[in-house]
PDBQT receptor file of N, H, CA, C and O in Angstrom, charges set to zero:
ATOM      1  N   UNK A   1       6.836 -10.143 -61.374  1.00  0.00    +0.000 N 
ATOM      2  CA  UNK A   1       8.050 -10.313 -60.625  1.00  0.00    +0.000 C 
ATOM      3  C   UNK A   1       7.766 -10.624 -59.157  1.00  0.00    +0.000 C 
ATOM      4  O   UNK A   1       8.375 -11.204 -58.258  1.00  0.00    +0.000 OA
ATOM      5  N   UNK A   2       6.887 -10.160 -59.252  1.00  0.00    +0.000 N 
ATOM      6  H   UNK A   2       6.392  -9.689 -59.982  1.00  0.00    +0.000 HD
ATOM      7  CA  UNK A   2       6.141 -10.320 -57.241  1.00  0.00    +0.000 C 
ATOM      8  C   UNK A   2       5.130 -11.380 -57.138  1.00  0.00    +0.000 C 
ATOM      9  O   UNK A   2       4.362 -11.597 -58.076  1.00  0.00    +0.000 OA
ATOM     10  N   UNK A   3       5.089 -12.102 -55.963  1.00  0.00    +0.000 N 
ATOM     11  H   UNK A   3       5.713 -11.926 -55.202  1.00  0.00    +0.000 HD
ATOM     12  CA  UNK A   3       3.937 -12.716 -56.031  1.00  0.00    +0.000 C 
ATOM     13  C   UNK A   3       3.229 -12.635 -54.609  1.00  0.00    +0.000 C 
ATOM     14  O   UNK A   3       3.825 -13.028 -53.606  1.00  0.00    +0.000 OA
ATOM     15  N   UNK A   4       2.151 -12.199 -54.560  1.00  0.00    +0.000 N 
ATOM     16  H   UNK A   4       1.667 -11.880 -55.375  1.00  0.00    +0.000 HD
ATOM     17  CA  UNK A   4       1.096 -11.550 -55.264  1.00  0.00    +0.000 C 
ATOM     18  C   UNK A   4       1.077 -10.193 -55.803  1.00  0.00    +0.000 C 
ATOM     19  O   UNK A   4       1.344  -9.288 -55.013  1.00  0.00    +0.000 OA
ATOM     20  N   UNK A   5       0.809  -9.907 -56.991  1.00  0.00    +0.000 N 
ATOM     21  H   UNK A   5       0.592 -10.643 -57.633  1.00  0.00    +0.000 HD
ATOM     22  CA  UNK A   5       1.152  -8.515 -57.396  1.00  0.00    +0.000 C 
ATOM     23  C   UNK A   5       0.504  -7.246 -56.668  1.00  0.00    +0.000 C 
ATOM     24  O   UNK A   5      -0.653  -6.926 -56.396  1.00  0.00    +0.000 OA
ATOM     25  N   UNK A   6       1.698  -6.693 -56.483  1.00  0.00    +0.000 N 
ATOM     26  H   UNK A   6       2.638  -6.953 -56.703  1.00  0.00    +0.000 HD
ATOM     27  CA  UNK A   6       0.911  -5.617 -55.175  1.00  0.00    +0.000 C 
ATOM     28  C   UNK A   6       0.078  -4.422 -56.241  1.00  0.00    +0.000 C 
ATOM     29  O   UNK A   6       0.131  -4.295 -57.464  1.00  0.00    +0.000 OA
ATOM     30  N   UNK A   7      -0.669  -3.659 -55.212  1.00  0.00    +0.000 N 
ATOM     31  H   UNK A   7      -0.712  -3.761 -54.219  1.00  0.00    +0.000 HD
ATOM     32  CA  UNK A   7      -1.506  -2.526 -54.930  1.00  0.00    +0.000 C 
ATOM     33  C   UNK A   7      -0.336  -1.974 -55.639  1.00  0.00    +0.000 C 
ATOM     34  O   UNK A   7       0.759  -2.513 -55.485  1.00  0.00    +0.000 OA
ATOM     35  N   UNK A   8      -0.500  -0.758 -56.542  1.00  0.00    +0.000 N 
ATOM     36  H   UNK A   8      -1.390  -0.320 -56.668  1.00  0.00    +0.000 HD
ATOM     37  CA  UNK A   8       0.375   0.254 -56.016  1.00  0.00    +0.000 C 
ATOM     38  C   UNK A   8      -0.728   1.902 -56.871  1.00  0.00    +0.000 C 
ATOM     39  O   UNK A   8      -1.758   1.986 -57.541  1.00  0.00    +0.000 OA
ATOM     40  N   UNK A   9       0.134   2.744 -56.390  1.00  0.00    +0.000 N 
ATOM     41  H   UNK A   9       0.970   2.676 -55.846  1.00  0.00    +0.000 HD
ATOM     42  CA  UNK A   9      -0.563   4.000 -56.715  1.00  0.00    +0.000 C 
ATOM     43  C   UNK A   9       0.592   4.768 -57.899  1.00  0.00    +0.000 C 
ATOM     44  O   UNK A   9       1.812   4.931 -57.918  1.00  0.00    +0.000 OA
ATOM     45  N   UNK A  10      -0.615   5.127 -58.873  1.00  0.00    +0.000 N 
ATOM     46  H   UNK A  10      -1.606   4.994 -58.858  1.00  0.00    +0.000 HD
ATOM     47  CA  UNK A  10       0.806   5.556 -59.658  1.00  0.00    +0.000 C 
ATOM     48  C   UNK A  10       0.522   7.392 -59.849  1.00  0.00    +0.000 C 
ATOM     49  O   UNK A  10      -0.564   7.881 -60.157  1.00  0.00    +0.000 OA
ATOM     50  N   UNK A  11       1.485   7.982 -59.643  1.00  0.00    +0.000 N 
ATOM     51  H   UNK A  11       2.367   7.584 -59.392  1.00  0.00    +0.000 HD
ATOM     52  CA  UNK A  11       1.775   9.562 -59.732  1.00  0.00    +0.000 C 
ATOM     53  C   UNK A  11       2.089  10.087 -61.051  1.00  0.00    +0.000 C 
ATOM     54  O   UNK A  11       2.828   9.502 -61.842  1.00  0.00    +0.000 OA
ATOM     55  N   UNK A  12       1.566  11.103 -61.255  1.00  0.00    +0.000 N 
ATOM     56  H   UNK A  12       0.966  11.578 -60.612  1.00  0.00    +0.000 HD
ATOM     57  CA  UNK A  12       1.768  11.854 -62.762  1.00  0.00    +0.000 C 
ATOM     58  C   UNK A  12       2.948  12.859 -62.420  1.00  0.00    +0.000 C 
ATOM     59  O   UNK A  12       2.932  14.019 -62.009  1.00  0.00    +0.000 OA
ATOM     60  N   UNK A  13       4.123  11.859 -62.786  1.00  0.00    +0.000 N 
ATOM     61  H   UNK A  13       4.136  10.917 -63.120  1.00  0.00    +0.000 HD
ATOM     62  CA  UNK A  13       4.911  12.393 -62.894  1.00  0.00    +0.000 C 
ATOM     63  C   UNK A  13       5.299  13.706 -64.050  1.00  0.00    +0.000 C 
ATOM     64  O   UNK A  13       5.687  14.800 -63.640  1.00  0.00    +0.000 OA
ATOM     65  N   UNK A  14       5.189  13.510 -64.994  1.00  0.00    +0.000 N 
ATOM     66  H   UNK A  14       4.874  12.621 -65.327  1.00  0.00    +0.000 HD
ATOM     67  CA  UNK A  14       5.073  14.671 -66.138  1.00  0.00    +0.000 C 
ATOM     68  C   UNK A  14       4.198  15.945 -65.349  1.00  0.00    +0.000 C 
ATOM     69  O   UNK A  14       4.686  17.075 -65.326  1.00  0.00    +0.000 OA
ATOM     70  N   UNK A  15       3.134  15.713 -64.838  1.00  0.00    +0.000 N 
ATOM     71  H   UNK A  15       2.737  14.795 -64.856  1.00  0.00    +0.000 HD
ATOM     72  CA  UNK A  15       2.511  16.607 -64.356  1.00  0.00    +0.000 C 
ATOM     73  C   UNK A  15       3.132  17.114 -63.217  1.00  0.00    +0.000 C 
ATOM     74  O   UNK A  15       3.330  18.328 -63.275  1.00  0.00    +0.000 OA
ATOM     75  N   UNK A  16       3.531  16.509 -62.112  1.00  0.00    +0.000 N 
ATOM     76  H   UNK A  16       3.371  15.523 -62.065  1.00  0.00    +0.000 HD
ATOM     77  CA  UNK A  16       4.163  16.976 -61.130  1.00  0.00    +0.000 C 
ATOM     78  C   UNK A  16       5.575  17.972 -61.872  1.00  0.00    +0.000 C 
ATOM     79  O   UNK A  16       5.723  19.144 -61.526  1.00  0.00    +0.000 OA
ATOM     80  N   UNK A  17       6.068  17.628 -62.405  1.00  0.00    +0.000 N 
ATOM     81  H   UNK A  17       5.949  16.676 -62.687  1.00  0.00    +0.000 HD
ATOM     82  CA  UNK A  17       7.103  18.042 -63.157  1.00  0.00    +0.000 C 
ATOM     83  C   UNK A  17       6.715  19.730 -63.658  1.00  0.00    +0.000 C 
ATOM     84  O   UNK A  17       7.229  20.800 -63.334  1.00  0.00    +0.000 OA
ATOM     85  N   UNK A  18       5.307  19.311 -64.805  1.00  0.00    +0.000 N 
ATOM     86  H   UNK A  18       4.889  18.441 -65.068  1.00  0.00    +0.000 HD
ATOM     87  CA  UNK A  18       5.062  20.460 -65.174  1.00  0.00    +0.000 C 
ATOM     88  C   UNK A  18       4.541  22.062 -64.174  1.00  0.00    +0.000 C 
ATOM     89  O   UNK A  18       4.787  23.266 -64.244  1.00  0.00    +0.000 OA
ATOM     90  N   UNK A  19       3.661  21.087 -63.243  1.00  0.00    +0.000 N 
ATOM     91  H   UNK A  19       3.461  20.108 -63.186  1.00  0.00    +0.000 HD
ATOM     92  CA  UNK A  19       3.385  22.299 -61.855  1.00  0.00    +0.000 C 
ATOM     93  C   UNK A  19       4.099  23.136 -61.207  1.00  0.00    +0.000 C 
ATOM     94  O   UNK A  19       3.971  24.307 -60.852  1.00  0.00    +0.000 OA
ATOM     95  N   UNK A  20       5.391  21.803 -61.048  1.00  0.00    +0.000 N 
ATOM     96  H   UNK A  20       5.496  20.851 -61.336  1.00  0.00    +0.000 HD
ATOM     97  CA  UNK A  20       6.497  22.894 -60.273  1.00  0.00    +0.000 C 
ATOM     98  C   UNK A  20       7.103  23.821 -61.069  1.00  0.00    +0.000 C 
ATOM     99  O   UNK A  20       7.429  24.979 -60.807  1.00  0.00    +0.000 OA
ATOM    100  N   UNK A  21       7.237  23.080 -62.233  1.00  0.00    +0.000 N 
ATOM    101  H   UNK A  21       6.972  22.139 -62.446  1.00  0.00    +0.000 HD
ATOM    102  CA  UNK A  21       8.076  24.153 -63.359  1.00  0.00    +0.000 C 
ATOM    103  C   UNK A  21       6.888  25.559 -63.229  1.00  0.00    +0.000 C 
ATOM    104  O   UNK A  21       7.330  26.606 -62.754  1.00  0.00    +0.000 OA
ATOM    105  N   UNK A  22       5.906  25.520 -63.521  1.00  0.00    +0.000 N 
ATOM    106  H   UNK A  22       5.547  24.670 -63.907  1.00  0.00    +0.000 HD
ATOM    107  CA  UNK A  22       4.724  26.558 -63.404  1.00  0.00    +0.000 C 
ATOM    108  C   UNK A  22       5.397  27.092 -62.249  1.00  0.00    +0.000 C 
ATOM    109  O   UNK A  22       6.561  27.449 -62.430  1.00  0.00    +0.000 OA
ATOM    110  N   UNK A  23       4.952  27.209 -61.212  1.00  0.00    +0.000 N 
ATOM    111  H   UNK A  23       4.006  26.919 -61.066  1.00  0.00    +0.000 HD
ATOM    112  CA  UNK A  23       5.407  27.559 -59.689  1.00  0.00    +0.000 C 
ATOM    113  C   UNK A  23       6.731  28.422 -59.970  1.00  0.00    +0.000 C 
ATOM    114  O   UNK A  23       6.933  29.636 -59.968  1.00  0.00    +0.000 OA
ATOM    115  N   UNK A  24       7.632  27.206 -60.237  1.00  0.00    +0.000 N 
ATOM    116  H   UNK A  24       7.468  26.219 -60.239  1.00  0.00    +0.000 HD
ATOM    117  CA  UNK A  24       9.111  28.276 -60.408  1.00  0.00    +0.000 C 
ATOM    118  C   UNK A  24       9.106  29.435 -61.474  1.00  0.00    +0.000 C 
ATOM    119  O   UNK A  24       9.624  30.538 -61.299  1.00  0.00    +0.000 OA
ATOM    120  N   UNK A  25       8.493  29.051 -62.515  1.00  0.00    +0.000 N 
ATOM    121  H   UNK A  25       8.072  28.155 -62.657  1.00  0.00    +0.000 HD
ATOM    122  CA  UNK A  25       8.444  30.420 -63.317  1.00  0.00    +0.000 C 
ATOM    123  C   UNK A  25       8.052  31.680 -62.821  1.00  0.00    +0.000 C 
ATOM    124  O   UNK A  25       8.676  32.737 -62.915  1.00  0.00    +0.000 OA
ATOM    125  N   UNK A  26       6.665  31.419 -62.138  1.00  0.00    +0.000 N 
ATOM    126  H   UNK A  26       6.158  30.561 -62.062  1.00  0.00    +0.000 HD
ATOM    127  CA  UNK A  26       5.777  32.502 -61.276  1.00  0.00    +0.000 C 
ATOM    128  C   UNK A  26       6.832  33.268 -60.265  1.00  0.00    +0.000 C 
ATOM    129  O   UNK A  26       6.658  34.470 -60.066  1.00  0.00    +0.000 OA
ATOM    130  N   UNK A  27       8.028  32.513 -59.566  1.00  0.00    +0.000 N 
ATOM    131  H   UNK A  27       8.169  31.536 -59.727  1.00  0.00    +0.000 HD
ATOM    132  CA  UNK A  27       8.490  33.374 -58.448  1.00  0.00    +0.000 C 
ATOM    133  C   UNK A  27       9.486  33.810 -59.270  1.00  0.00    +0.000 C 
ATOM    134  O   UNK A  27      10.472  34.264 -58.689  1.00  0.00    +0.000 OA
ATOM    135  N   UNK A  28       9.503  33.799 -60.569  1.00  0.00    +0.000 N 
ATOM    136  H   UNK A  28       8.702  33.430 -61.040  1.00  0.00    +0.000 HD
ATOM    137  CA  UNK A  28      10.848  34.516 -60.890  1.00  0.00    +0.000 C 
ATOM    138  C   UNK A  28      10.894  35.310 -61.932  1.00  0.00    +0.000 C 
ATOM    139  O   UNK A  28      11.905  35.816 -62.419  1.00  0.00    +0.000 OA
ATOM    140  N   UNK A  29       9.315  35.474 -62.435  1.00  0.00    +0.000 N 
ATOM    141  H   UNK A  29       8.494  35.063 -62.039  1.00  0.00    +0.000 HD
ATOM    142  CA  UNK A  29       8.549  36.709 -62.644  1.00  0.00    +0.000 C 
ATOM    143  C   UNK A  29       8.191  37.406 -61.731  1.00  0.00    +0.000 C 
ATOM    144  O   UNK A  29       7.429  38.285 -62.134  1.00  0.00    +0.000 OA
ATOM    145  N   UNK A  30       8.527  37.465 -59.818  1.00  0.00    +0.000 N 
ATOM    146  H   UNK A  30       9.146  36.751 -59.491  1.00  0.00    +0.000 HD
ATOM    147  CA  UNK A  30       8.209  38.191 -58.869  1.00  0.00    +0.000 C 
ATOM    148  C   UNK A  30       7.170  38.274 -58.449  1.00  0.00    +0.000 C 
ATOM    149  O   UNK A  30       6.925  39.378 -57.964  1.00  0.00    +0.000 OA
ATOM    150  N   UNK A  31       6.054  37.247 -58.394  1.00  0.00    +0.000 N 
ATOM    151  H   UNK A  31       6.253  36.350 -58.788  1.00  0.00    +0.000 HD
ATOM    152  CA  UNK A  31       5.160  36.689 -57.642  1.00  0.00    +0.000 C 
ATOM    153  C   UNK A  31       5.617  36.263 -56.248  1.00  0.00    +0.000 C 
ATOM    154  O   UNK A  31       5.814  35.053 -56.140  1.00  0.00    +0.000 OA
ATOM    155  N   UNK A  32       5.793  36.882 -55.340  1.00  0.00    +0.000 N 
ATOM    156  H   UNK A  32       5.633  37.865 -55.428  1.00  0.00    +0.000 HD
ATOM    157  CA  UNK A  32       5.888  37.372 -53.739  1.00  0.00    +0.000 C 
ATOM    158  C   UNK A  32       4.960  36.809 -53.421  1.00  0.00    +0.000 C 
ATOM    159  O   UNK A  32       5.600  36.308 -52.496  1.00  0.00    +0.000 OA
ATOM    160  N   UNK A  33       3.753  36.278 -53.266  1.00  0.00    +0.000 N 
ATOM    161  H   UNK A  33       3.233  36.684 -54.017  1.00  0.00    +0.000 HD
ATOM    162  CA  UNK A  33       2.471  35.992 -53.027  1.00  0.00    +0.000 C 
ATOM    163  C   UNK A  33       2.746  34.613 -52.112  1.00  0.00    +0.000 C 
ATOM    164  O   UNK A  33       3.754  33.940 -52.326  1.00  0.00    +0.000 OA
ATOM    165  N   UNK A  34       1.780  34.244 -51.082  1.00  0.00    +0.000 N 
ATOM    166  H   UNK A  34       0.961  34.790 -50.909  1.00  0.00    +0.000 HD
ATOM    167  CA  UNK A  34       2.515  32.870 -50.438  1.00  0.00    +0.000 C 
ATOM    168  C   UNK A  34       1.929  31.736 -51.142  1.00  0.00    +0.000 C 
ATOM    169  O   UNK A  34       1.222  31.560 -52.134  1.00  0.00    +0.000 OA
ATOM    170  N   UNK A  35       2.445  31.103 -50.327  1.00  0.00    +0.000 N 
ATOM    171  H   UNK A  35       3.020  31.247 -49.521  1.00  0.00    +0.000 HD
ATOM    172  CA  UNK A  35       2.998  29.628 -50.478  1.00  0.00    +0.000 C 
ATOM    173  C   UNK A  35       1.762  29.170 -51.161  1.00  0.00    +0.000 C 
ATOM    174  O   UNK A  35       0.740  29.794 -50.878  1.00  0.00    +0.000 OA
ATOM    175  N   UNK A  36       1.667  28.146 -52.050  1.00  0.00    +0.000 N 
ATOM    176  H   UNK A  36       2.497  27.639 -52.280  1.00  0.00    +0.000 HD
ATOM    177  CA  UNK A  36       0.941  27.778 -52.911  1.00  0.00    +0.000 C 
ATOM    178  C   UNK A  36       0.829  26.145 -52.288  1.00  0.00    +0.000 C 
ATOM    179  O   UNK A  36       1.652  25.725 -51.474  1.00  0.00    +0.000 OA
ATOM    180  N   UNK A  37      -0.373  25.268 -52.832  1.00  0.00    +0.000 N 
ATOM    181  H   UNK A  37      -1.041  25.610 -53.493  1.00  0.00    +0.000 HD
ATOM    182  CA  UNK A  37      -0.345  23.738 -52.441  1.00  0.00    +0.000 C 
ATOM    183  C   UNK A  37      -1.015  23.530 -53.997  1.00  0.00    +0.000 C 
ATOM    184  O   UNK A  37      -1.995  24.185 -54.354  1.00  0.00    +0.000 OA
ATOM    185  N   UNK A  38      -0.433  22.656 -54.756  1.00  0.00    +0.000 N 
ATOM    186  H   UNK A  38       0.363  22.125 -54.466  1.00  0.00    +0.000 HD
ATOM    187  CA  UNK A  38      -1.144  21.921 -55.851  1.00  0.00    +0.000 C 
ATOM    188  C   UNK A  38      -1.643  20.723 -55.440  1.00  0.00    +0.000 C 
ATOM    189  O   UNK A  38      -1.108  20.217 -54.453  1.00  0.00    +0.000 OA
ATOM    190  N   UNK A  39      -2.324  20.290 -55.838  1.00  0.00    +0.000 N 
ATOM    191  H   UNK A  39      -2.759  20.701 -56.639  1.00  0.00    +0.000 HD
ATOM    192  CA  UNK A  39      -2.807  18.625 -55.778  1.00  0.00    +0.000 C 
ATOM    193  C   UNK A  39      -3.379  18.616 -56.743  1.00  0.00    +0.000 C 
ATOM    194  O   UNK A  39      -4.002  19.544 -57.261  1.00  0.00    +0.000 OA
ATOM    195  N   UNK A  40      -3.132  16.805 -57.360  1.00  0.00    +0.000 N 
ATOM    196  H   UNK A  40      -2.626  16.052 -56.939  1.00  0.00    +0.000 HD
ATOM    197  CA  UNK A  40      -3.114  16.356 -58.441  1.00  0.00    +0.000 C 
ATOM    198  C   UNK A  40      -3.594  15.290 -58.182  1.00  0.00    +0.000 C 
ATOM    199  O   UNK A  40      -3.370  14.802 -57.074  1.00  0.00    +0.000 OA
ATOM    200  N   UNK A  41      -4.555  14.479 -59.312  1.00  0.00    +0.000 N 
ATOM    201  H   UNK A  41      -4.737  14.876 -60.211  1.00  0.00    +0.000 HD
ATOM    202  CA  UNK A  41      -4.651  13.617 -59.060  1.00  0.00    +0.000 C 
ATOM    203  C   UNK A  41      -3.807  12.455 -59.128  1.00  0.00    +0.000 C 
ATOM    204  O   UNK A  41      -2.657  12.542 -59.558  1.00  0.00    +0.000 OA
ATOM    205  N   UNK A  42      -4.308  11.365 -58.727  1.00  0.00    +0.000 N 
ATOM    206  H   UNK A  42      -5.242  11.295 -58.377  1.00  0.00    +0.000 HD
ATOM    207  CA  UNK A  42      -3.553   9.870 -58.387  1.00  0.00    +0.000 C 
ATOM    208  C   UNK A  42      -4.204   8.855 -59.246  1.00  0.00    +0.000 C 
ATOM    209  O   UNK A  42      -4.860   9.273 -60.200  1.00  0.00    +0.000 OA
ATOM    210  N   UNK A  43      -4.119   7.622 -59.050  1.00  0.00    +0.000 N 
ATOM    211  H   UNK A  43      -3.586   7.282 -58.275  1.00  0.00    +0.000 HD
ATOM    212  CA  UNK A  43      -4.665   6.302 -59.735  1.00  0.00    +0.000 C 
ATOM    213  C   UNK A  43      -4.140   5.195 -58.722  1.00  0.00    +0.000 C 
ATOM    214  O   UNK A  43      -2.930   4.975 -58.660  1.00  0.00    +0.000 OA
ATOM    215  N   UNK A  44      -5.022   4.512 -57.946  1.00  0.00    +0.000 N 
ATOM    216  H   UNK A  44      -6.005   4.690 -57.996  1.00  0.00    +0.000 HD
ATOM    217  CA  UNK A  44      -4.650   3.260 -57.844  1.00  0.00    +0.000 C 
ATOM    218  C   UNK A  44      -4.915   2.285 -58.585  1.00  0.00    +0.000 C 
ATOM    219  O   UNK A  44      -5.947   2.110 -59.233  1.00  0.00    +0.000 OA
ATOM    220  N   UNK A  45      -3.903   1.552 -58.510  1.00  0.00    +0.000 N 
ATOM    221  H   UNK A  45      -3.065   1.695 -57.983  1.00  0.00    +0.000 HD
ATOM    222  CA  UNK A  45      -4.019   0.062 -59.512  1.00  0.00    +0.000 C 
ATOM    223  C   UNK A  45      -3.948  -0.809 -58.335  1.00  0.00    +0.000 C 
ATOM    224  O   UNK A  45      -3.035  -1.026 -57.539  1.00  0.00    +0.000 OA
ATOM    225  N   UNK A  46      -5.176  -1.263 -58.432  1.00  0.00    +0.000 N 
ATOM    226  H   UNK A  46      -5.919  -1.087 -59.078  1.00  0.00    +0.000 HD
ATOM    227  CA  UNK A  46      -5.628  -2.457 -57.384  1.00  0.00    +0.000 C 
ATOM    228  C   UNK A  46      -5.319  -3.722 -58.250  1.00  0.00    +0.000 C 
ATOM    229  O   UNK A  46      -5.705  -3.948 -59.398  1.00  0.00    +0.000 OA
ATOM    230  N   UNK A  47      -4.378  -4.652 -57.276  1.00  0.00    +0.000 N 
ATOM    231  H   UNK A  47      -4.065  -4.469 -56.344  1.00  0.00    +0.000 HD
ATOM    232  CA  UNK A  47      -3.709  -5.877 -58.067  1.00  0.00    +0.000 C 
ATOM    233  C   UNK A  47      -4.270  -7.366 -56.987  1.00  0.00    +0.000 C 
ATOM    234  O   UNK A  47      -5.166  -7.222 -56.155  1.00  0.00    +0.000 OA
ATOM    235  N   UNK A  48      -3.744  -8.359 -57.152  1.00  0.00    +0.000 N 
ATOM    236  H   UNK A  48      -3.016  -8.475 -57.827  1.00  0.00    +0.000 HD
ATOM    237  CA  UNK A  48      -4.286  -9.382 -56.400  1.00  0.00    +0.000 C 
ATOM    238  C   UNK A  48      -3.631  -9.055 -55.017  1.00  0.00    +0.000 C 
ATOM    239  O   UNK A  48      -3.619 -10.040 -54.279  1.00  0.00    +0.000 OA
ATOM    240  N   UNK A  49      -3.094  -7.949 -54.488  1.00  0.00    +0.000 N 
ATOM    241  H   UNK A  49      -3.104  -7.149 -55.088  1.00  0.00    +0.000 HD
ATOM    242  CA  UNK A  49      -2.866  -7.896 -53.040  1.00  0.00    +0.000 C 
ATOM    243  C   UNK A  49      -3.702  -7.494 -52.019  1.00  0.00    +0.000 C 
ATOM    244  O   UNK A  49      -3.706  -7.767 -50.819  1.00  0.00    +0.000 OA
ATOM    245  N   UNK A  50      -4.371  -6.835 -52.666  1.00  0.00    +0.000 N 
ATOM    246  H   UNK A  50      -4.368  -6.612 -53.641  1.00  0.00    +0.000 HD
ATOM    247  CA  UNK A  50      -5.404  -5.771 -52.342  1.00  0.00    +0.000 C 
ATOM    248  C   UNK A  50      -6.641  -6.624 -51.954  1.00  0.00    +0.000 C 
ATOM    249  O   UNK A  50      -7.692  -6.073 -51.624  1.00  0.00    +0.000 OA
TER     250      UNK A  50
């Protein structure tokens, strides 16, 4: 649809999905504990823009 087909980075969405759901369960079993950071991995798809 583009020309030149771009770069783009694609996110695991299902996963992001599933983490937070994790996360929210934990504070509502009363895990008080702080603030948490997940990271996940990524993928770039290098296209002719790049």
């Amino acid at each position: 649809m583009v020309s030149p087909a771009l770069t783009t980075v694609v996110n695991p969405a299902r996963e992001i999905g599933r983490s937070a759901a994790r996360l929210l369960i934990d504070r509502l079993d009363g895990d008080q504990g702080p603030a948490r950071e997940v990271v996940l991995t990524h993928q770039v798809v290098r296209r002719t823009s790049a």
